[in-house]
N, CA, C and O atoms as CSV, one atom per row, in Angstrom:
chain,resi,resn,atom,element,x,y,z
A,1,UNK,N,N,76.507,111.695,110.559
A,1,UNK,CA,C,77.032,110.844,109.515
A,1,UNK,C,C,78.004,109.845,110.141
A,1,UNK,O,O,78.936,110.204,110.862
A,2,UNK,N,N,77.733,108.538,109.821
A,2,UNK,CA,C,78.815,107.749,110.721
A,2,UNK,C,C,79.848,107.387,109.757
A,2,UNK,O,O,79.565,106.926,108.651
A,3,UNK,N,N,80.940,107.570,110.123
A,3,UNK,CA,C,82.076,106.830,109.781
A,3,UNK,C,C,82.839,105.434,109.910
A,3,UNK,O,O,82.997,104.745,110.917
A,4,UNK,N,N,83.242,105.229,108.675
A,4,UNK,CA,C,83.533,103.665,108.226
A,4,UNK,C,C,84.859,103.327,108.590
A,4,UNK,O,O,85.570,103.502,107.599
A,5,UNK,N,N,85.525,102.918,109.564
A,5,UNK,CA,C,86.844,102.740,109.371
A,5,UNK,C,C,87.180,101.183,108.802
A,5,UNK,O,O,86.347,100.279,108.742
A,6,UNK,N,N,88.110,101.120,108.539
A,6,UNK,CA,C,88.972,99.830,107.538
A,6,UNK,C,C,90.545,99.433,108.837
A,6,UNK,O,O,91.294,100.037,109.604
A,7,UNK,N,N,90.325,98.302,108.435
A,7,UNK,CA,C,91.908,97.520,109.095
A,7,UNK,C,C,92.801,97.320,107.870
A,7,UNK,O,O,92.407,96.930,106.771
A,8,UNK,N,N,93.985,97.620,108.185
A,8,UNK,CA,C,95.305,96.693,107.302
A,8,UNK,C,C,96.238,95.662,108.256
A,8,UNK,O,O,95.890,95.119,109.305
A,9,UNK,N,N,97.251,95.586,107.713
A,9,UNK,CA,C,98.335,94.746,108.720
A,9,UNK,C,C,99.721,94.818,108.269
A,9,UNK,O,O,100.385,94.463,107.295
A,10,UNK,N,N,99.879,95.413,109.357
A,10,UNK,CA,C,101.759,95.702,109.065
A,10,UNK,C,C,102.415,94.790,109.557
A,10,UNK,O,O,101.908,94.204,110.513
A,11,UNK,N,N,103.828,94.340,109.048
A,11,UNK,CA,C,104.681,93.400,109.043
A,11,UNK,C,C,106.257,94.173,109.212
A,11,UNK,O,O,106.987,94.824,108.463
A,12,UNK,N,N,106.304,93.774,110.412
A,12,UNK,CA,C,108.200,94.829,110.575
A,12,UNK,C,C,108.453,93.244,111.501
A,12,UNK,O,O,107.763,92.578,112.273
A,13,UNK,N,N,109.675,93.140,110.982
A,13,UNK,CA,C,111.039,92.447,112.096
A,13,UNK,C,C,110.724,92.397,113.313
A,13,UNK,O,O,109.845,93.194,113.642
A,14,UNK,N,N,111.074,91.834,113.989
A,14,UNK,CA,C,110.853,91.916,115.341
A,14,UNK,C,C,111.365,92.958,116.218
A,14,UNK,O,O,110.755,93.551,117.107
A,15,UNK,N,N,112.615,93.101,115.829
A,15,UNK,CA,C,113.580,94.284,116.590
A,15,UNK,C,C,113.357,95.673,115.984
A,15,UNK,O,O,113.967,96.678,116.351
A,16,UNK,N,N,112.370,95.633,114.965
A,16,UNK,CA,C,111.443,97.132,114.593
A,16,UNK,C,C,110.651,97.610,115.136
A,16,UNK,O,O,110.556,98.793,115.461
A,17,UNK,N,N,109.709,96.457,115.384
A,17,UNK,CA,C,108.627,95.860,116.431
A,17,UNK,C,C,108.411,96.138,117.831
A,17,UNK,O,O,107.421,96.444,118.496
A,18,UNK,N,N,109.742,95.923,118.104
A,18,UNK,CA,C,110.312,96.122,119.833
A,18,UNK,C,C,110.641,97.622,119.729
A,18,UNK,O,O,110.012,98.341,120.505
A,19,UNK,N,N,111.080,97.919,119.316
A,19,UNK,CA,C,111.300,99.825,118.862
A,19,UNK,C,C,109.663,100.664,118.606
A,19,UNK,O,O,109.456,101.825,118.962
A,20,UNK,N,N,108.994,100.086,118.163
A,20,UNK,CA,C,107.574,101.015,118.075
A,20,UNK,C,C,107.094,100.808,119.275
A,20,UNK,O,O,106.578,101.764,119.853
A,21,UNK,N,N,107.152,99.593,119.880
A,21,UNK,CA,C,106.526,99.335,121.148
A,21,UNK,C,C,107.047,100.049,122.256
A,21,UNK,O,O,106.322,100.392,123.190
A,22,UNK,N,N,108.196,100.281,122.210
A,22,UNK,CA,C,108.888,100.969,123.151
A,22,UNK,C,C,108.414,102.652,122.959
A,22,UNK,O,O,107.900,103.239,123.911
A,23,UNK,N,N,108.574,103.133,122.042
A,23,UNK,CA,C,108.474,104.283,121.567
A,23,UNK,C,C,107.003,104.577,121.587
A,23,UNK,O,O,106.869,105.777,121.826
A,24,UNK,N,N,106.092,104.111,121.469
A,24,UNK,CA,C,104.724,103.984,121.732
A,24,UNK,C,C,104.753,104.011,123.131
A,24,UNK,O,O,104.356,105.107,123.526
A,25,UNK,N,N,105.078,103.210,124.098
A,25,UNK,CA,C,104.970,103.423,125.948
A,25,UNK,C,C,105.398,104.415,126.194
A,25,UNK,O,O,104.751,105.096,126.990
A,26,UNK,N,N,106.658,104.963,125.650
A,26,UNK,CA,C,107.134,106.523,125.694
A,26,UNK,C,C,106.526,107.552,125.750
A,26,UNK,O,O,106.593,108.436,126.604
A,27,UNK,N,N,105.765,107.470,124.636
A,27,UNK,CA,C,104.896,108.663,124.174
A,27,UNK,C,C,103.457,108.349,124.876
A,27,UNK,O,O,102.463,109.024,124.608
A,28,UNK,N,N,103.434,107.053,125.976
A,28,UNK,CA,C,102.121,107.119,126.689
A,28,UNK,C,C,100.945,106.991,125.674
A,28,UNK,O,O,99.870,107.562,125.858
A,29,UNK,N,N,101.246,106.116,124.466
A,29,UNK,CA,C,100.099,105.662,123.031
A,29,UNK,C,C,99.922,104.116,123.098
A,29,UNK,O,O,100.524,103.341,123.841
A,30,UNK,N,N,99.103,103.869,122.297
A,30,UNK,CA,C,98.634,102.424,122.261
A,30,UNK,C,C,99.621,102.298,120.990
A,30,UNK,O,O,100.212,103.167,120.349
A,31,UNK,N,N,99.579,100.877,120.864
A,31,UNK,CA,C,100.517,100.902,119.320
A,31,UNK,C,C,99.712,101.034,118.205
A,31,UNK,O,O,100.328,101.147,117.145
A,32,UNK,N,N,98.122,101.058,118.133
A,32,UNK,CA,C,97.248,101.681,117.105
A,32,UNK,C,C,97.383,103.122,117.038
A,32,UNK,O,O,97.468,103.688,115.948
A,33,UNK,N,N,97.411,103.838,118.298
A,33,UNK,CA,C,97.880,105.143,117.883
A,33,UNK,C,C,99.043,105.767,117.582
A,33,UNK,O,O,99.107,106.862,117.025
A,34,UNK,N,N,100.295,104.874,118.054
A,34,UNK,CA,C,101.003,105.669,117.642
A,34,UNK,C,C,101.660,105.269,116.213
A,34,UNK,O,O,102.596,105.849,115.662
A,35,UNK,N,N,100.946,104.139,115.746
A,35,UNK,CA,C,101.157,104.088,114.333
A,35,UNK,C,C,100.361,104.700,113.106
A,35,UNK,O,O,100.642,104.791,111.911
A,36,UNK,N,N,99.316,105.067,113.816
A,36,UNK,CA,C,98.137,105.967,113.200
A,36,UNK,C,C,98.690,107.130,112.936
A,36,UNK,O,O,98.526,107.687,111.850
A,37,UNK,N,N,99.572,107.742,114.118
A,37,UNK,CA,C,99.678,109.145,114.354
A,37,UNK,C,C,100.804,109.136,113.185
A,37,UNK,O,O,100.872,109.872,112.201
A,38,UNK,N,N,101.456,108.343,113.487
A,38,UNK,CA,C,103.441,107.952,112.527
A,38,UNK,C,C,102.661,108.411,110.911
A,38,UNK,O,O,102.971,109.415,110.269
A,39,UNK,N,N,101.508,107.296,110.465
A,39,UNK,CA,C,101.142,107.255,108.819
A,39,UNK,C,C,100.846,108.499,108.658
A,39,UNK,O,O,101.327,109.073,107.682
A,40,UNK,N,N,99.876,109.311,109.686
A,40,UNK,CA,C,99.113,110.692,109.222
A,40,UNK,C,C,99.828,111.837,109.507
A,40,UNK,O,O,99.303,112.870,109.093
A,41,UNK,N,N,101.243,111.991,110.302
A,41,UNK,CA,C,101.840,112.771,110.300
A,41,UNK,C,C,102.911,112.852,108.767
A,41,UNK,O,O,103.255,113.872,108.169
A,42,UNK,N,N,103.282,111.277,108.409
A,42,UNK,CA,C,103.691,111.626,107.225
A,42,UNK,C,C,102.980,111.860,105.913
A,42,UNK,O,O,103.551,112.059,104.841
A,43,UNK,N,N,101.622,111.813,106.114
A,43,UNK,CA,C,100.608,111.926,105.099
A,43,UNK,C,C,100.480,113.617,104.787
A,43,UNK,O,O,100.473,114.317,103.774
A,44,UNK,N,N,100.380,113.856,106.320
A,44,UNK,CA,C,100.719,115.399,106.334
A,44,UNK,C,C,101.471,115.868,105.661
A,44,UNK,O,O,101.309,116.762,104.831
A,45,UNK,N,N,102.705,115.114,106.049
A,45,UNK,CA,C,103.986,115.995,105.363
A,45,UNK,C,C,104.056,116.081,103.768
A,45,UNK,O,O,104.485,117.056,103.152
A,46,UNK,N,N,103.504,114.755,103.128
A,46,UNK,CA,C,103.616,114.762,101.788
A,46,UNK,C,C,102.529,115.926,100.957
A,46,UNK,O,O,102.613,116.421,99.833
A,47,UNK,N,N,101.501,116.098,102.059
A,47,UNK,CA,C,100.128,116.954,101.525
A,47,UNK,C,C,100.893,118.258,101.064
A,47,UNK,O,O,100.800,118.886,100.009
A,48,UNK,N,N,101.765,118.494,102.305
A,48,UNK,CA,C,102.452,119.580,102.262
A,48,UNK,C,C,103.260,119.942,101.281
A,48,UNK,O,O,103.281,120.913,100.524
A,49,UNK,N,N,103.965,118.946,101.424
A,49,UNK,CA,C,105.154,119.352,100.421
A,49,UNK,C,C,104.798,119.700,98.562
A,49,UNK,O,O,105.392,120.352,97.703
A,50,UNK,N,N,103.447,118.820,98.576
A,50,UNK,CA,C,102.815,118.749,97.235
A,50,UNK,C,C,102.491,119.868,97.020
A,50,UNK,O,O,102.487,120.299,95.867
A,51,UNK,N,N,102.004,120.901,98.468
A,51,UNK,CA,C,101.261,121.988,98.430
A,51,UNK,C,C,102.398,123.538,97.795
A,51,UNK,O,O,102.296,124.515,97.053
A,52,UNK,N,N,103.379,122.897,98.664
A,52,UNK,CA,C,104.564,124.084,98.305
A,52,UNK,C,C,105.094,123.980,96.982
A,52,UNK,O,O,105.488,124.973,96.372
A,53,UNK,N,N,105.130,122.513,96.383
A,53,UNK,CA,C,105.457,122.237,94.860
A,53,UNK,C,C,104.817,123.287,93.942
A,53,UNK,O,O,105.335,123.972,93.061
A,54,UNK,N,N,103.588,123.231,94.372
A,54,UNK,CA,C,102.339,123.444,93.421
A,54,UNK,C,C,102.757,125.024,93.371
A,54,UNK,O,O,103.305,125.683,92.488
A,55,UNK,N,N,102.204,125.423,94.876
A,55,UNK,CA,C,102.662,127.214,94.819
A,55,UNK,C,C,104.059,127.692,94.144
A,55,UNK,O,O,104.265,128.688,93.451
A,56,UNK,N,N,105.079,126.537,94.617
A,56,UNK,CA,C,106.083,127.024,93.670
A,56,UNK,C,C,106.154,127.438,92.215
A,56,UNK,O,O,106.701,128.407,91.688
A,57,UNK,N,N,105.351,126.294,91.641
A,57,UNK,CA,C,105.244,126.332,90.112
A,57,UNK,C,C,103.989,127.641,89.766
A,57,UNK,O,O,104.098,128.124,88.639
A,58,UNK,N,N,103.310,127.982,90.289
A,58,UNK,CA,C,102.457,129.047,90.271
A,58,UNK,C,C,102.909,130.281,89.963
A,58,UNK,O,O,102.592,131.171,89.174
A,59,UNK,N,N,103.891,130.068,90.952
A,59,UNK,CA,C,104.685,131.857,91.135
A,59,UNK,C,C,105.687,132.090,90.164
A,59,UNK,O,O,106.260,133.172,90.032
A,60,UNK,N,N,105.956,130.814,89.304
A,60,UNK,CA,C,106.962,131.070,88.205
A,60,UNK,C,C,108.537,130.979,89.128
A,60,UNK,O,O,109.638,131.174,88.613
A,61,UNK,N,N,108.354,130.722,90.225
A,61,UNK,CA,C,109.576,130.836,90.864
A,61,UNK,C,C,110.318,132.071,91.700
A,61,UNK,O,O,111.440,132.404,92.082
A,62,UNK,N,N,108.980,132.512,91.724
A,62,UNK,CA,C,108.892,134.030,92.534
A,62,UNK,C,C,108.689,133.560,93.781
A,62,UNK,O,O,107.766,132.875,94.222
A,63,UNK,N,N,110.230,134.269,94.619
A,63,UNK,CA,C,109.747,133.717,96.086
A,63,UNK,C,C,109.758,135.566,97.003
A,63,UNK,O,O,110.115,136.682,96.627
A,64,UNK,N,N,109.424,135.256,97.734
A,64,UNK,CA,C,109.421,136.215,98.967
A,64,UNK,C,C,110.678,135.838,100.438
A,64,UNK,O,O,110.684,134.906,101.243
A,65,UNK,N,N,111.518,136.905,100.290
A,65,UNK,CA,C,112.677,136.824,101.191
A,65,UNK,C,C,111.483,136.560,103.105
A,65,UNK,O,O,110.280,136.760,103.274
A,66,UNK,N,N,112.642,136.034,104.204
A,66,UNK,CA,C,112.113,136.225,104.905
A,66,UNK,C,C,111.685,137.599,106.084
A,66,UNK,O,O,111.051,137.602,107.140
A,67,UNK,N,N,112.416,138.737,105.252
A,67,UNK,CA,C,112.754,139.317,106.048
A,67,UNK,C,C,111.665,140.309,105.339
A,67,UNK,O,O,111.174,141.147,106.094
A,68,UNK,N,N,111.190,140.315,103.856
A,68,UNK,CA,C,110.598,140.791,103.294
A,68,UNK,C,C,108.683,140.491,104.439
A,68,UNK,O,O,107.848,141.348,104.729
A,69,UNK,N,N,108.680,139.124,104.730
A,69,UNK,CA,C,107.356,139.037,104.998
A,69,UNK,C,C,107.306,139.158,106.548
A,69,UNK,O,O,106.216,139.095,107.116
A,70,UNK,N,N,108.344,139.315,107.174
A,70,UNK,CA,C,107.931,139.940,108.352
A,70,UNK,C,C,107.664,141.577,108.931
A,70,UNK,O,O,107.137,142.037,109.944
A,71,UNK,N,N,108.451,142.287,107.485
A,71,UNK,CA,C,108.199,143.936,107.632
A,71,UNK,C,C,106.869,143.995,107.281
A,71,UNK,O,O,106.109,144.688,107.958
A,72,UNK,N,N,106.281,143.094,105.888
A,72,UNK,CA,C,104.991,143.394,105.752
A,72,UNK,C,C,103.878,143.314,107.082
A,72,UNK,O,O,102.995,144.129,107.350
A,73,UNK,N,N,104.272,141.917,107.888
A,73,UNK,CA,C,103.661,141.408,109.166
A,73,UNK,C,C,103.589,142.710,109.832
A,73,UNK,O,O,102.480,143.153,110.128
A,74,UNK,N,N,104.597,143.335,110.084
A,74,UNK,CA,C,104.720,144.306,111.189
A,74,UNK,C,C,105.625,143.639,111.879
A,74,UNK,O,O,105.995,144.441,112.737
A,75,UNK,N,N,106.430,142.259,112.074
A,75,UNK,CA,C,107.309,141.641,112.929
A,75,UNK,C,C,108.555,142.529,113.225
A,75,UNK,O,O,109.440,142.119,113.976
């Protein structure tokens, strides 16, 4: 199955600009990747956080201590 990718275009300051670029040579990335990586790591994070919302509201607000789920683990 081939995949379709799409372009946008971002617009930062110059001295924002000079900061991704830098930070991109850092991390040894192109500046497509490491702005790729920047959107989908926070895409991640929001998936996430939506995810823990959700379970929260599930459980009625029933949480599990941490010390509770590592005796179950065996930790």
């Amino acid at each position: 199955m081939a995949t379709t990718t799409k372009s946008t275009t971002l617009r930062f300051d110059k001295d924002v600009l000079d900061l991704i670029h830098q930070q991109a040579d850092l991390d040894s990335q192109t500046i497509t990747e490491f702005m790729r990586n920047a959107v989908l790591e926070k895409l991640e994070d929001s998936l996430d956080y939506q995810d823990a919302v959700k379970n929260i509201r599930e459980s009625n607000g029933q949480t599990v201590s941490r010390a509770d789920v590592k005796k179950k683990l065996g930790l």
